[in-house]
N, C-alpha and C positions, 0 to 999 in steps of 0.2 A: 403366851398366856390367853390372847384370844379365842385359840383353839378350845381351850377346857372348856369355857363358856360356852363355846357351840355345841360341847357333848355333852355340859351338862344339861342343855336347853333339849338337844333333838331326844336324849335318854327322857326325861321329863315329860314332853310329848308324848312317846313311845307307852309310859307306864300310862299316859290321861287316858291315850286311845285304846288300852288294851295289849298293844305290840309289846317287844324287847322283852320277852319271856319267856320265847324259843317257842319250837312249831309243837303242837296239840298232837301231830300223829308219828314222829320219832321221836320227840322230844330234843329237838337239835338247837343247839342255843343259835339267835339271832347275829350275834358277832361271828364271824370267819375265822379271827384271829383269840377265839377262846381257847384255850390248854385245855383241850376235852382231853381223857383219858381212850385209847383201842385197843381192841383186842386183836391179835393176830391167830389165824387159826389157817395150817395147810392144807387144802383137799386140792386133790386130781382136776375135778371141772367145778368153777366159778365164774360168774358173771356179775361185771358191776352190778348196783343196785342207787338207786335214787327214790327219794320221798316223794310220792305224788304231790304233797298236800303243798311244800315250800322247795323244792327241787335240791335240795340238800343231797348231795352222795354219800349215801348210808354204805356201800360196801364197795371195797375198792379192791383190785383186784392187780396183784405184781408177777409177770411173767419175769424166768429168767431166761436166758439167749436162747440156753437149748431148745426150750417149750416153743421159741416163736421158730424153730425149724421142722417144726413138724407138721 
């Protein structure tokens, strides 16, 4: 039960300060463990991607076997 307290406190904090409303320049929510919705989309050459602004991994990128022998 003590735990609730503590997130309801640091959330609390979060909203005084301005925080816990996700980053300005992806719009990526503050939590890690949010159920954000993705979009999967295949192309030939990809490279991750990260937010400058809050280092958030905006595009992630899934080789399969074949692709890492070449």
């Amino acid at each position: 039960m003590a735990k609730r307290t503590i997130e309801r406190r640091v959330a609390a904090l979060e909203r005084a300060s301005g925080g816990g409303v996700g980053c300005p320049e992806c719009g990526g929510p503050d939590d890690p463990s949010d159920h954000t919705t993705y979009e999967l989309v295949f192309v030939e050459e990809a490279e991750e991607e990260w937010c400058e602004t809050c280092g958030r991994q905006t595009g992630i990128v899934i080789r399969w076997p074949e692709d890492l022998s070449e």
